[in-house]
N, C-alpha and C positions, 0 to 999 in steps of 0.2 A: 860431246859425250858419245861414246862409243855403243854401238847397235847392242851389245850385250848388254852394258853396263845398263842403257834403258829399258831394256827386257825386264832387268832383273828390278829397278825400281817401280815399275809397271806393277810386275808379278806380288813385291810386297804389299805395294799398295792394293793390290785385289786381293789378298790375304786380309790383311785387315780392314775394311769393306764388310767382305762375305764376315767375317767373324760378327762385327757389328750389327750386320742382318740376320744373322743366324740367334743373338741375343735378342732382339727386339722381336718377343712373341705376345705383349698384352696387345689384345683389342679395346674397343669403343671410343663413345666420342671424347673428344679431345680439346681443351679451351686455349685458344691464340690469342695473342696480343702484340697489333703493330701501332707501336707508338714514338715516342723521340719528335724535335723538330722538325722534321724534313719530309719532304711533297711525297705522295705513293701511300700512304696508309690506307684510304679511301679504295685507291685500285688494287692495294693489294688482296682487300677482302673480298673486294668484288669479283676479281679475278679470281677467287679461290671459289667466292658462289658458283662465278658462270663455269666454273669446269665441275662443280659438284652438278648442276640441271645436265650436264653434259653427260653428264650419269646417270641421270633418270634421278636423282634424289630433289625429294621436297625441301624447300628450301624458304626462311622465311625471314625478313629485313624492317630494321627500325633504325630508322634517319633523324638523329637529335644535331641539333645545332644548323638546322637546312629549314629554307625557308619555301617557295611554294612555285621554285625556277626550275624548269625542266633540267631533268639533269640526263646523263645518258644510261648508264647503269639502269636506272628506272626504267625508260625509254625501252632498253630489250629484256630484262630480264621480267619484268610485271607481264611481257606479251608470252612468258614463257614461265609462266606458272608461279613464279614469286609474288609471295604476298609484301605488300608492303606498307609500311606506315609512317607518317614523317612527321615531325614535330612542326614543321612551317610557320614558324614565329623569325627565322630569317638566327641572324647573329646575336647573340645577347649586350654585342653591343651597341646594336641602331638597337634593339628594342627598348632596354634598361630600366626594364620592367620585371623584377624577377618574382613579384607574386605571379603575374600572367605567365612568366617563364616556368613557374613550377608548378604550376597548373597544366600544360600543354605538355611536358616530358612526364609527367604521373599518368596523362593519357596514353601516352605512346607506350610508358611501362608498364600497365595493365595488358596491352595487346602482346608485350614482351613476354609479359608474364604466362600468359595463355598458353604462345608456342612454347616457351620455355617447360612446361609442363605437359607437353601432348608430345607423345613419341612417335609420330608420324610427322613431325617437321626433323628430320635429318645434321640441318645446319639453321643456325640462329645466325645472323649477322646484326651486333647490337653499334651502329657505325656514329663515330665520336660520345660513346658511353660516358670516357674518362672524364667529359667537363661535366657532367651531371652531378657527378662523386663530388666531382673538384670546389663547386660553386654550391653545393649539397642541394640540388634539389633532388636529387635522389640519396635514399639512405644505404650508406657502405654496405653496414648490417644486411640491410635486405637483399639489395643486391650478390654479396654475395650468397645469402641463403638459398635466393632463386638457384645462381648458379650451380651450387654444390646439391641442389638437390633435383637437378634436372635430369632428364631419362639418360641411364647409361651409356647409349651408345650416338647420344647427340652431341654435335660437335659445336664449338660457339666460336666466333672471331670478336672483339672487341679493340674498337680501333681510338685512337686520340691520344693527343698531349699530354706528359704527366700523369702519365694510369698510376692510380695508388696502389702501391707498395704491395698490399694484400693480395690484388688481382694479381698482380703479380708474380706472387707465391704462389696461387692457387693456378695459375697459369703452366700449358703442362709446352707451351713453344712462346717465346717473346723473340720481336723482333723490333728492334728501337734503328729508325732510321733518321740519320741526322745530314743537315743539312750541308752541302760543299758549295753549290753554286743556283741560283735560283733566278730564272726571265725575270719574275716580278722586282728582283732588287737593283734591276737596268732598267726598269720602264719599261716592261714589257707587261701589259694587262692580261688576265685571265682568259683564255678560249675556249669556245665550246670545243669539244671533241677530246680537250688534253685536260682540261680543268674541270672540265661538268659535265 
């Protein structure tokens, strides 16, 4: 390709770019959703927290389907001003308990609830929400009521498998990550630092 020629696709390409930014003028917060089969949900929201504290914003996390293993996320960002709450009953299926299981995510969704209603937490990070929905111990209905009626300009991430439809819609960026190639499907076991 000839130096001009890629000037000139360059130059369209920041054409429309800058047009697309120059449209996008609403502000507040914003509801995400990384879902689909594949590894990175977890980090991706986390990743989104640790660069929101990176900003000086308050920021506040509920951990359903986690059990009571150190994980790292926790590890830095709790030293750094994140509140956190964890439902610590582990996998629902070592537990297979799901009265005990929807007793321990209704706790953790009250604490949800709170930030979701105070506008001085910034960022909600509500991490593996979807099986709550999914297994119903938590109600669609409600949850999205919280959502939709939480402070303007709070931002929410909501992470897991088969997010129901709804969230979806009401969902204002989804990002479904699916799986190509995976250590755990060669015998490779879960590690701290990459896994937790």
């Amino acid at each position: 390709m000839s130096e001009e020629r890629y000037q000139q696709r360059q130059q369209h390409l920041k054409d429309h770019i800058e047009a697309r930014v120059a449209h996008a003028t609403q502000t507040g917060g914003i509801i995400m959703v990384f879902t689909g089969n594949g590894k990175g949900k977890t980090t991706a929201a986390f990743g989104t927290a640790t660069r929101a504290v990176g900003h000086g914003m308050r920021v506040g996390a509920l951990q359903f389907i986690k059990g009571t293993w150190e994980n790292g996320e926790r590890n830095l960002l709790e030293r750094n001003g994140v509140e956190f709450h964890i439902m610590a009953t582990g996998f629902t299926w070592d537990t297979q308990d799901k009265v005990a299981d929807t007793l321990a995510a209704k706790e953790v969704w009250q604490q949800g609830c709170r930030m979701l209603s105070d506008p001085s937490y910034e960022l909600v990070v509500l991490d593996e929400l979807t099986y709550m929905v999914t297994y119903g111990y938590l109600s669609l209905d409600e949850v999205m009521a919280v959502l939709i009626n939480r402070p303007k300009n709070q931002g929410v991430i909501i992470t897991g498998r088969a997010c129901h439809r709804d969230i979806i819609e009401l969902a204002d960026t989804v990002s479904e990550l699916r799986p190509v190639k995976h250590a755990f499907d060669s015998g490779i076991k879960a590690q701290k630092g990459i896994d937790w």
